[in-house]
ZAMARGU-4260 file (C-alpha; in steps of 0.2 Angstrom, whole numbers, plus 5000, padded with zeros to 4 digits):
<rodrens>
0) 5138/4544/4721 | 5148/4540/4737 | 5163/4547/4742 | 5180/4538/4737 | 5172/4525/4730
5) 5185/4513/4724 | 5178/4498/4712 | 5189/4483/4708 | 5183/4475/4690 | 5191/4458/4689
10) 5186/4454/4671 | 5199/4444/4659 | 5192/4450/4643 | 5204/4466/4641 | 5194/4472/4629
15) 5177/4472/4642 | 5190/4477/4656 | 5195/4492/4647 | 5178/4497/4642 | 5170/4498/4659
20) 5185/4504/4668 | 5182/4518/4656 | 5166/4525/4659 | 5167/4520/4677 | 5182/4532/4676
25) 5170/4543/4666 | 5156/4543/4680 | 5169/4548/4692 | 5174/4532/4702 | 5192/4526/4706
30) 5194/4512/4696 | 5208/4495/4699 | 5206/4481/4686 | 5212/4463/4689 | 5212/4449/4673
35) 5211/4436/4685 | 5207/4429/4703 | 5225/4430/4708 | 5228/4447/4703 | 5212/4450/4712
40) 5218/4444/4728 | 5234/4455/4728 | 5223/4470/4723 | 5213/4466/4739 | 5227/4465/4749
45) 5234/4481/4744 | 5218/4493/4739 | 5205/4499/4747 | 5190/4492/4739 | 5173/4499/4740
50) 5163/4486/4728 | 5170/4471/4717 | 5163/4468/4699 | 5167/4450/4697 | 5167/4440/4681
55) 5162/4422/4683 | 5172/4417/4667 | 5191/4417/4675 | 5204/4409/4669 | 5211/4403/4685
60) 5196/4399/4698 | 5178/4396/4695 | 5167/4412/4698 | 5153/4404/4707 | 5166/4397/4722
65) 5175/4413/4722 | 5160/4423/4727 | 5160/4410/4742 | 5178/4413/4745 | 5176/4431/4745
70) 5159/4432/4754 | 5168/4423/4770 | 5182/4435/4769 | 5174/4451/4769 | 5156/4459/4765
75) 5161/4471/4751 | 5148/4470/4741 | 5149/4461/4725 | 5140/4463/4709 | 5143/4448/4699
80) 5144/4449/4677 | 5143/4435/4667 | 5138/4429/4648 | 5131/4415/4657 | 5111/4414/4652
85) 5106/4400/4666 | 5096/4406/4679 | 5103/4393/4691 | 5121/4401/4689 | 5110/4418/4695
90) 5103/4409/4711 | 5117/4402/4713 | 5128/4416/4714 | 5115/4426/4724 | 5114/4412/4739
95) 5133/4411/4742 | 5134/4430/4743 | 5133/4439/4726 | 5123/4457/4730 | 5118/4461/4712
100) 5119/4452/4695 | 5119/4459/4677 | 5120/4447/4660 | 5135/4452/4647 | 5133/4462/4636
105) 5134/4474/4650 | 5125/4491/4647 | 5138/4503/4654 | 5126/4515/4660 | 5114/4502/4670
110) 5131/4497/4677 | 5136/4512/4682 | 5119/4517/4691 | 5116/4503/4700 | 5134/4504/4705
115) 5129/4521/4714 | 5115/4516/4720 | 5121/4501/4730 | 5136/4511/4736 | 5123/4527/4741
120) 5112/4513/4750 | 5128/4506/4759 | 5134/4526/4762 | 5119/4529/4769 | 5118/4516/4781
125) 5135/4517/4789 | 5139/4503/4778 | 5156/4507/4768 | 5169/4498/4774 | 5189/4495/4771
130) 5194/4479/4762 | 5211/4475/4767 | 5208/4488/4785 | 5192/4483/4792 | 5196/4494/4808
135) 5188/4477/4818 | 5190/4470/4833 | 5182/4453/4838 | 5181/4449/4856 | 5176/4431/4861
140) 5178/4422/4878 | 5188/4435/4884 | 5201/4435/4866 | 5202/4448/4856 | 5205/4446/4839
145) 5212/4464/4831 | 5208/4461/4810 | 5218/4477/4805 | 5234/4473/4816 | 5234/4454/4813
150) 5236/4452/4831 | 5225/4438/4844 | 5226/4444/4862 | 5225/4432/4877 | 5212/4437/4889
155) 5227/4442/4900 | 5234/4456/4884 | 5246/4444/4879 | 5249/4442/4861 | 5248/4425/4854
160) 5255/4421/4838 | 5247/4413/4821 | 5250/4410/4805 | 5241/4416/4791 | 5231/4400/4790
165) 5225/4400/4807 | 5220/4417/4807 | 5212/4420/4794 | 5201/4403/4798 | 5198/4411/4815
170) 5191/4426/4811 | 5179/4416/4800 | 5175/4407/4817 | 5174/4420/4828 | 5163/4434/4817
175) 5149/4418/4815 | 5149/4416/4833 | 5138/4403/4841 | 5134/4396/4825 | 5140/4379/4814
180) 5151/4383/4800 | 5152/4367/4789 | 5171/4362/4784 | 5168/4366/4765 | 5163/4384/4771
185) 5178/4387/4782 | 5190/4380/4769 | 5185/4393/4757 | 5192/4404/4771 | 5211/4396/4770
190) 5209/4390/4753 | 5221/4403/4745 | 5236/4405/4762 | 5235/4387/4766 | 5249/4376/4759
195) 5240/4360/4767 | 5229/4348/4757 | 5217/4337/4757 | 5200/4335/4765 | 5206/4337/4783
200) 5215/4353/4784 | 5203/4362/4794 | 5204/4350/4806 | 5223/4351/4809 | 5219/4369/4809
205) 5207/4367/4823 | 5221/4356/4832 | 5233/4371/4831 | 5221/4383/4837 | 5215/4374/4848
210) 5233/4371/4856 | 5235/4391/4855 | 5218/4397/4864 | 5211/4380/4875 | 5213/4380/4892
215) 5215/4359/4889 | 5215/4358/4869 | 5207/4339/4872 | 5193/4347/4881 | 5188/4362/4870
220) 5178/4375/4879 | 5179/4391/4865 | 5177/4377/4845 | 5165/4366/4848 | 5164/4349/4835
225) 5149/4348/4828 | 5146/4329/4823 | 5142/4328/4807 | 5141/4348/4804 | 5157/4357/4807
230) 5162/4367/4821 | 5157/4382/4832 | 5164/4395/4842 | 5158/4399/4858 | 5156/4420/4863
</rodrens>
């Protein structure tokens, strides 16, 4: 078993929360339980989280796009439980970023051995990291984008403001560099700080950022459109 491991399970059964939280418990992990993707998000914010055991039946956000949300946000792995039988919900959750999935009814044992063993593969490796601290700093064109202070540096050290929004999109732009993110993708990013609406708030986020980091914000030489595709940072 790794060190300090910390598991969040977000399960809104009480009844299934309690049960795995216990033996987890049990097995000697550190165990936060959320009933919901909300209260998930604020024990994200707030814990150190070394793996996520996510439910796909939530009552406020579908599991499969949640994954997707969570997968642009941070690489703590995810193990995904469901009572769901269809193999496409499996496939599914695996190609937006699920690590491991199990069928409910959950054997608490297997759970708790496959918990250790991806967090001994992840130990091993240099791999654990700190949700809400990721001790990150992204350098691109001569920015510098600090993930654990929430700061964006000018190539000159000075500190340029933005808001959540705009950071957080960002730092999904700047860890994919040189690659086209598609809108869909990047709005997964916001989707939870952004009080915009409607299918063309990444762009006016672009605009904004652009306006903070371009040398001529008509002329972008850091995001690139994409027609057609999305958009791309440059390194």
């Amino acid at each position: 078993m790794a060190d300090n491991a910390h598991l969040l399970i977000v399960e809104d059964d009480e009844f299934v929360q309690s049960l795995l939280a216990a033996y987890l418990k049990k097995s000697g992990h550190r165990v936060t339980t959320a009933g919901s993707a909300a209260e998930m998000f604020v024990a994200l914010d707030h814990e150190n989280i070394s793996l996520i055991l996510l439910d796909l039946g939530l009552p406020d956000e579908d599991g499969i796009a949640l994954v997707r949300q969570l997968r642009t946000r941070l690489q703590t792995p995810i193990i995904v439980l469901t009572a769901r039988q269809g193999r496409d919900d499996k496939i599914s959750a695996l190609e937006v970023g699920a690590d491991d999935f199990l069928t409910k009814p959950v054997d608490p044992e297997e759970l708790s051995l496959r918990d250790d063993n991806m967090l001994r593969r992840l130990s091993n490796s240099g791999g654990m990291q700190r949700v809400s601290d990721d001790l990150e700093k992204l350098l691109f064109a001569g920015w510098s984008l600090d993930i654990a202070a929430d700061i964006l540096r000018s190539p000159d050290g000075e500190e340029v403001k933005l808001t959540r929004a705009e950071f957080d999109l960002l730092t999904v732009l700047a860890r994919a560099q040189n690659r086209v993110l598609s809108r869909a993708y990047l709005l997964d990013a916001v989707s939870r700080d952004s009080n915009e609406a409607g299918d063309r708030v990444i762009d006016v986020l672009i605009s904004r950022i652009r306006k903070k980091i371009e040398t001529n914000s008509r002329k972008p030489q850091i995001i690139h459109t994409v027609a057609g595709r999305g958009y791309r940072l440059t390194s």
